[in-house]
ZAMARGU-4260 file (C-alpha; in steps of 0.2 Angstrom, whole numbers, plus 5000, padded with zeros to 4 digits):
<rodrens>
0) 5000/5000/5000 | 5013/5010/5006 | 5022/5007/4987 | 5005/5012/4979 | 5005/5030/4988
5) 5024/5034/4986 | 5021/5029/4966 | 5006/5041/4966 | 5015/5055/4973 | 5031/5052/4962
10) 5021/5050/4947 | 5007/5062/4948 | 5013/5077/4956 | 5023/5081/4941 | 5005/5080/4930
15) 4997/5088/4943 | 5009/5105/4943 | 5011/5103/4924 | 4991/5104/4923 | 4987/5119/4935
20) 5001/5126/4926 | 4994/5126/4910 | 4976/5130/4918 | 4985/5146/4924 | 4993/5151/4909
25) 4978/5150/4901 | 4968/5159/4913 | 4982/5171/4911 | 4980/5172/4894 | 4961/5172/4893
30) 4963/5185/4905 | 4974/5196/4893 | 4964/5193/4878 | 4951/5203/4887 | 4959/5217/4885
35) 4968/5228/4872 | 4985/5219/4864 | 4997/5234/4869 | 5003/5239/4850 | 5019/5237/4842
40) 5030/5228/4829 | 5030/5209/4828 | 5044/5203/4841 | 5053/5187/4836 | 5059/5172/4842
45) 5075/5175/4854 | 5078/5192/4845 | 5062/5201/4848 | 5062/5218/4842 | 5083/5219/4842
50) 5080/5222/4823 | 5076/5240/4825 | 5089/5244/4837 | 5103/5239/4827 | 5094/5248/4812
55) 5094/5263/4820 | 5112/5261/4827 | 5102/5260/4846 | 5094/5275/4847 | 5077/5272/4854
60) 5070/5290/4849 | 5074/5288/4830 | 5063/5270/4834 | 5047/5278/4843 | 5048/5292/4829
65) 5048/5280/4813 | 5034/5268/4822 | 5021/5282/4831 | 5013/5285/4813 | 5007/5269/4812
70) 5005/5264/4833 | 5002/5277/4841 | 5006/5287/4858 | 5010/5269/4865 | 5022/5257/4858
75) 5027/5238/4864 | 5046/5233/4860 | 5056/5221/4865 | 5074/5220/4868 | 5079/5205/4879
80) 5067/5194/4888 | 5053/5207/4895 | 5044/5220/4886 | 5048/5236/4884 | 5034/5251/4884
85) 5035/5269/4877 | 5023/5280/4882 | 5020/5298/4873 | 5003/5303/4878 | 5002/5315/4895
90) 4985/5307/4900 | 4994/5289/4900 | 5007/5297/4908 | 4998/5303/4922 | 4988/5287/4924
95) 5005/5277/4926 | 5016/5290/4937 | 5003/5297/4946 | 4987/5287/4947 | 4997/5270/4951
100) 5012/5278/4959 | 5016/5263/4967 | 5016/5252/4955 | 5028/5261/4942 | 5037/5266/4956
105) 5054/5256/4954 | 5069/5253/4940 | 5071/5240/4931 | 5086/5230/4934 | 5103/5233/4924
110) 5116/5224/4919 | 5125/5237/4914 | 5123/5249/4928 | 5125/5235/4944 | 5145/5232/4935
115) 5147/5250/4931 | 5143/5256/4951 | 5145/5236/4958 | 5130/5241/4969 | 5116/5252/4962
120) 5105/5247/4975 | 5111/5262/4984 | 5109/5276/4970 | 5095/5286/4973 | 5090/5284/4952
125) 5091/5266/4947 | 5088/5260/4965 | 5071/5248/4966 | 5056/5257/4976 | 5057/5252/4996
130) 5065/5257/5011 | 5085/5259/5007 | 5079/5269/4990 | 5068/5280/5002 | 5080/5283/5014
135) 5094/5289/5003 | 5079/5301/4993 | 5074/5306/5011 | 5091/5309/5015 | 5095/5320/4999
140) 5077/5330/5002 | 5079/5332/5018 | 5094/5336/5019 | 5106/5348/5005 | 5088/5352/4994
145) 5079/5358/5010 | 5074/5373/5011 | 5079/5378/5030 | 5095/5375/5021 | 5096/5387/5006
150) 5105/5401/5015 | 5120/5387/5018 | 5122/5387/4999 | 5120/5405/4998 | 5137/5412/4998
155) 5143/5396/4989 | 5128/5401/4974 | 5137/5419/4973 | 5152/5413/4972 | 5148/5400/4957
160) 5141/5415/4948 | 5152/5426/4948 | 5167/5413/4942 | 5154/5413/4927 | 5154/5432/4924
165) 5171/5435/4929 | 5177/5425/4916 | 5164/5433/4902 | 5172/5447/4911 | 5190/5445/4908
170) 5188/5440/4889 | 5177/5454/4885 | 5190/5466/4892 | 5204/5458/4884 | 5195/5460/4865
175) 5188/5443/4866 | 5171/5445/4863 | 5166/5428/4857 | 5162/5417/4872 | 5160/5398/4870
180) 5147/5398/4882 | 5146/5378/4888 | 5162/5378/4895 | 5160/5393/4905 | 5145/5387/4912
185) 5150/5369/4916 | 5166/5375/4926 | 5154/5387/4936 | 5143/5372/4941 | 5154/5359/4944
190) 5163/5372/4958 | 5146/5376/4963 | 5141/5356/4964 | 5156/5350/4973 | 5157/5361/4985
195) 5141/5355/4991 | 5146/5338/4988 | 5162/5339/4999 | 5158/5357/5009 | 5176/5362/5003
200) 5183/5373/4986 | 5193/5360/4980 | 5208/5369/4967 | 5209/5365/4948 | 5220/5352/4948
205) 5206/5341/4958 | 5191/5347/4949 | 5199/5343/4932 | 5204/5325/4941 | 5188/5323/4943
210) 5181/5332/4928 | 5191/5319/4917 | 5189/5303/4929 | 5168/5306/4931 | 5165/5309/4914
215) 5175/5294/4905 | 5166/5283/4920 | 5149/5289/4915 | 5153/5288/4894 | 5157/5270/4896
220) 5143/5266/4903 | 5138/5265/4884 | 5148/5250/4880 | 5140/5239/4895 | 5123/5242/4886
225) 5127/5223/4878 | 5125/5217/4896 | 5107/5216/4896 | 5104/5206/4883 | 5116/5192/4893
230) 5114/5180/4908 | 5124/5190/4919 | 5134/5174/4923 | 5141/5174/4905 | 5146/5194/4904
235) 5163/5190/4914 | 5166/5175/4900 | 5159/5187/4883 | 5166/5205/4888 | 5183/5202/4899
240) 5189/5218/4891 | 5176/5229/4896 | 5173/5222/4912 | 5192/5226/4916 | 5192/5243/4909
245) 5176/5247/4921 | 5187/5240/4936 | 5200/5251/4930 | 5189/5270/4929 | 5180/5262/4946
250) 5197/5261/4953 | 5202/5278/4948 | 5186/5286/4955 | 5189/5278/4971 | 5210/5286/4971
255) 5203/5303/4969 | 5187/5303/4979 | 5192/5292/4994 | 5206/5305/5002 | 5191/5319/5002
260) 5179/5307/5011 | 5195/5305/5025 | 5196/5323/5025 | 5177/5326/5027 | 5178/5314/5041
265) 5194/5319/5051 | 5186/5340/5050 | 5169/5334/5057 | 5178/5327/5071 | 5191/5340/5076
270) 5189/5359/5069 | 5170/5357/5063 | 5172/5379/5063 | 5185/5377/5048 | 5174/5369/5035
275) 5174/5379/5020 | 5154/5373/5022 | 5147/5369/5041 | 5135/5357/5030 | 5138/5346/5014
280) 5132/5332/5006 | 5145/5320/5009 | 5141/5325/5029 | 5123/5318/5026 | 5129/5302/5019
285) 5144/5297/5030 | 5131/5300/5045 | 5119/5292/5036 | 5111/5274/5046 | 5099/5260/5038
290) 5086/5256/5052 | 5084/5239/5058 | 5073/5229/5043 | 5077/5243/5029 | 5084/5228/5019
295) 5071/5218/5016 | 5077/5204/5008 | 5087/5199/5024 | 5105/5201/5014 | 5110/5212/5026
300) 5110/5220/5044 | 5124/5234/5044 | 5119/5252/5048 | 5131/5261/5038 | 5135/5264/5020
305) 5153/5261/5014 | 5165/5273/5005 | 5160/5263/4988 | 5143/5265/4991 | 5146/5285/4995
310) 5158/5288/4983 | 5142/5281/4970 | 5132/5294/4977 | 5145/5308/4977 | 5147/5304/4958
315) 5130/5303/4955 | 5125/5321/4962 | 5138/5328/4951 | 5134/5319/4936 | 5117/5321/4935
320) 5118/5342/4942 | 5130/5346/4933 | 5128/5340/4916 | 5108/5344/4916 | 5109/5361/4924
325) 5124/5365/4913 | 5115/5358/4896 | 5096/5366/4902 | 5105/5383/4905 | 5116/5383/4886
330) 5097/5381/4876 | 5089/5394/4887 | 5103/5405/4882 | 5104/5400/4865 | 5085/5404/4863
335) 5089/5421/4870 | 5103/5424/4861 | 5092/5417/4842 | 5077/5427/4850 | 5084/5446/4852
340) 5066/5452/4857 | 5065/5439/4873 | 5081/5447/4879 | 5077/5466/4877 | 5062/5459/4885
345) 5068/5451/4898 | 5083/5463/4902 | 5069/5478/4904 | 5063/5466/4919 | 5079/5462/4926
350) 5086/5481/4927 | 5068/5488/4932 | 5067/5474/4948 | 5087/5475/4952 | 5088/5495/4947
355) 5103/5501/4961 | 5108/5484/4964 | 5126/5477/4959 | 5119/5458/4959 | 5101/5449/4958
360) 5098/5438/4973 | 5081/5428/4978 | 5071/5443/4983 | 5072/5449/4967 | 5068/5432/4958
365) 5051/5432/4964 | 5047/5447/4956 | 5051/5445/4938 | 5039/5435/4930 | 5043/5435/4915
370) 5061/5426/4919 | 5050/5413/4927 | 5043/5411/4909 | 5058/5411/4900 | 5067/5397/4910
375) 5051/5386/4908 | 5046/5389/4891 | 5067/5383/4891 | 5063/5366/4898 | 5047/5363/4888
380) 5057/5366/4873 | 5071/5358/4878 | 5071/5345/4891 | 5086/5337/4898 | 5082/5322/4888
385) 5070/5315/4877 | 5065/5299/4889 | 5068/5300/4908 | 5072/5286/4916 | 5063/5269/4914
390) 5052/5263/4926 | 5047/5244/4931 | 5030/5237/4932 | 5028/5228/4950 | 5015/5219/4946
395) 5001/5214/4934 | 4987/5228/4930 | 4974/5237/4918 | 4979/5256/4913 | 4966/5263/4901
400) 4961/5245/4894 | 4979/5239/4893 | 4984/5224/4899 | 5002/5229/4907 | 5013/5214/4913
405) 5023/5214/4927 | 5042/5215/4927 | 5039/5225/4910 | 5048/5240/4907 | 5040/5258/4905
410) 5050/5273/4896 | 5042/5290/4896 | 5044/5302/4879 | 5044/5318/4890 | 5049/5330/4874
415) 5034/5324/4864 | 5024/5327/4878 | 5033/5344/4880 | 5028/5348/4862 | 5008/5340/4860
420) 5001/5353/4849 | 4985/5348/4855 | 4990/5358/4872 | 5001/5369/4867 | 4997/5382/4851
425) 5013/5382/4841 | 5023/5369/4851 | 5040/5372/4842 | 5044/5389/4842 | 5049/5397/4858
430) 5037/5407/4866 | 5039/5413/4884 | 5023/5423/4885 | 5013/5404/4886 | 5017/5403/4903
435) 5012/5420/4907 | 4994/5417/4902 | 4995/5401/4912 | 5003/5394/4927 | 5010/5373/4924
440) 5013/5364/4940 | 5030/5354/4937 | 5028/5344/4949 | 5013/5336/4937 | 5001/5328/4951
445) 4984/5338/4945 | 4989/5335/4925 | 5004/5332/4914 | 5007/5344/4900 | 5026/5344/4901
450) 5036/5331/4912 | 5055/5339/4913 | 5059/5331/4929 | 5048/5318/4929 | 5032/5315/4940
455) 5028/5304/4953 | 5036/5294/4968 | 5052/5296/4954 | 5050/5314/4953 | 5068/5324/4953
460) 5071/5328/4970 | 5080/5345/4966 | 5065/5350/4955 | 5061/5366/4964 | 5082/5372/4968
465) 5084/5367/4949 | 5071/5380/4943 | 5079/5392/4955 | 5098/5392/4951 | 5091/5391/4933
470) 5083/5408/4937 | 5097/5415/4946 | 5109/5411/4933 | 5102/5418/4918 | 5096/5435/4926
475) 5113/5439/4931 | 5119/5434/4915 | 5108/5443/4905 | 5107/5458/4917 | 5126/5460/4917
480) 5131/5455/4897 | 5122/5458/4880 | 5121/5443/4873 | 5122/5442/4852 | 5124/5431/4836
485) 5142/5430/4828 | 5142/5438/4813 | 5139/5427/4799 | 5134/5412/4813 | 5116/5406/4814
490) 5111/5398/4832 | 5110/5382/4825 | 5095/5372/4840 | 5098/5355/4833 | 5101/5341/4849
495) 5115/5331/4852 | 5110/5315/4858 | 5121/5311/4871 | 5119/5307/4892 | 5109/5321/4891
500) 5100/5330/4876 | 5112/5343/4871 | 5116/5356/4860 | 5124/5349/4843 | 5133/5365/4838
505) 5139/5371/4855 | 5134/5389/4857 | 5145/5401/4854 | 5139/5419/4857 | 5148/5440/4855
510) 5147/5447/4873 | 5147/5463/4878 | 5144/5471/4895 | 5129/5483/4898 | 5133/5500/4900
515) 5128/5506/4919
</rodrens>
């Protein structure tokens, strides 16, 4: 008898679970043809959709444009062994970021991006949604972008700007009129960023250390893209090369980043009074503790984040400052520079509000409305990329008749968005007065009709200080320096596609300074 059960058990479990699987699949499948098929080209067998990457030499916006004609604002590809879904329509948009929140709420896993920073579950942008990702945004918010805080960053602000205009400054007075203006603002942002990184002016010869080391860490992250189409356990097998080459920049990173941490460390303890900066980011992360439970898949119970781990997010706040603010503040300029009306205009504002004052501050900010204009009409325009960064599905569920599947990955087309011209009248020219007539909430949680930073639980978390140093930056500029074409040079606003959505002809602009 005993025999008879064992050979039940051995023979007809495996039936058992093969048949309630197939009664689930096709429950699940029953349960998908009830709803709208998400549209897109045919995927293949094994290859899926990689056809279209390697025809557009693997860039996913040349993709979405060639297929929207004939799909629509929301596109299914697929690139490895879960979907992929673009999304160009702000209603969608809002029913996925802000409606369910919590369900597009985390990052899809990278291959590339766990060898490039060993650990990305402790960056605040690709780290899944749940307690560590929380407490390192919490952190960041409550901490350096808090507005009890702003007066820290005052002086530092100041100082940043007028780097910026004293080197306009000097090659103005010394006959060079023609100002290449990227570069001038990417050294004032990068002194502005890392000294509230590390709370210290660190000299040349360190910035351009870590200029050179943090962009040739970042660029390569191109070349790991292969990863994710690959078990991880073969990449160490398939791309020995690259894998050494990422250890090598990691390596560097750590050799210029690791003796500012000591530093930061050694200050705090002794002479806190002679910080350059009573309060920096780097404070906030070397303090920093993980409650009890924060890691809840049990793989560890240590309280503290390592100096790989903060050197991660030290070279994450630069990267993605930096190069954003930087690249958001050169097309503003270059629209005002293409558009000599805006800048009359907006100068008229500048010198009325700051009439008798050497340098516009805060106070003054509030009052110029049309600035306020300017820069957003800037980042509808032009938003720091054309897709912000995916999001992963968490589970199953139905957004206006789609069937979504879990694990899937969601891409948002925020400068299609920006430029629907059945919101906004005459979407591609630039048109500040717009935002006179109306006032858009960036932050996106009544409607979407442009998405710059985001929206949702991923919303940037320097939204609001972004828009204000974006301010402050182009009403000095403009109130200290006529900005004008180079004779027989046309502003040329094509993109750059690039880490961020740049300018493909850097601008290049005749300065001269206002007389007082």
């Amino acid at each position: 008898m005993e025999n008879h059960l064992w050979s039940l058990v051995v023979f007809g479990l495996p039936f058992l679970l093969g048949s309630l699987y197939l009664l689930l699949s096709s429950w699940n499948q029953s349960r998908r043809r009830r709803h709208r098929l998400l549209p897109g080209p045919t995927a293949y067998p094994m290859i899926g959709n990689l056809f279209w990457l390697w025809k557009s030499h693997g860039d996913l916006e040349t993709i979405v444009r060639g297929l929207k004609h004939k799909y629509g604002d929301i596109i299914t590809l697929q690139f490895g062994r879960l979907p992929t879904i673009i999304v160009s329509n702000r209603i969608l948009a809002h029913k996925f970021l802000i409606d369910h929140d919590a369900i597009f709420a985390s990052r899809v896993s990278s291959a590339a991006g766990v060898h490039l920073m060993r650990d990305n579950r402790f960056l605040i942008s690709s780290s899944k949604y749940g307690p560590v990702w929380r407490l390192l945004r919490g952190n960041l918010v409550s901490g350096i972008f808090h507005p009890s805080r702003s007066n820290i960053y005052l002086e530092a602000r100041k100082w940043a700007v007028g780097i910026a205009l004293d080197t306009i400054k000097k090659k103005s007075d010394g006959g060079e009129e023609v100002v290449v203006v990227m570069e001038v603002f990417r050294l004032a942002m990068f002194r502005f960023l890392s000294l509230m990184c590390f709370g210290k002016k660190l000299d040349d010869n360190t910035l351009k250390e870590i200029e050179i080391a943090q962009r040739e860490f970042i660029m390569y992250f191109g070349k790991l893209k292969l990863f994710s189409f690959f078990p991880k356990k073969m990449i160490p097998y398939l791309f020995p090369q690259r894998l050494n080459k990422i250890m090598e920049l990691r390596s560097r990173m750590m050799e210029i980043f690791q003796p500012l941490i000591n530093s930061r460390r050694a200050k705090k303890i002794t002479t806190e009074n002679c910080l350059d900066l009573e309060y920096c980011y780097m404070d906030s992360l070397v303090d920093l503790e993980f409650p009890v439970g924060c890691f809840d898949d049990g793989s560890s119970s240590r309280t503290k984040l390592n100096d790989d781990e903060i050197i991660g997010l030290c070279i994450e706040f630069l990267t993605n400052g930096i190069d954003t603010t930087s690249t958001m503040l050169q097309w503003i300029m270059a629209n005002l520079v293409k558009h000599q009306h805006i800048q009359h205009k907006l100068f008229q504002e500048i010198k009325t509000v700051g009439a008798g004052v050497e340098e516009i501050q805060d106070e003054h900010l509030q009052q110029m409305p049309y600035l306020k204009a300017v820069v957003m009409e800037g980042l509808r325009r032009h938003p720091p990329g054309y897709f912000i960064l995916g999001h992963a599905v968490t589970q199953d569920i139905v957004v206006d008749g789609y069937f979504i599947p879990e694990n899937a990955a969601i891409v948002f087309f925020v400068e299609d968005i920006g430029m629907d011209d059945r919101v906004w009248k005459d979407p591609h020219d630039f048109n500040p007065e717009r935002f006179l007539e109306e006032e858009i909430d960036l932050t996106c949680k009544r409607e979407i009709k442009m998405m710059p930073f985001g929206a949702g639980r991923r919303i940037c978390p320097a939204l609001r200080l972004s828009l204000l140093y974006l301010q402050y930056f182009v009403a000095n500029l403009i109130g200290t320096f006529q900005w004008n074409q180079i004779d027989g040079e046309e502003i040329d606003l094509s993109p750059k596609k690039k880490i961020t959505l740049d300018m493909k002809t850097p601008l290049r602009s005749r300065v001269t300074m206002h007389k007082s």
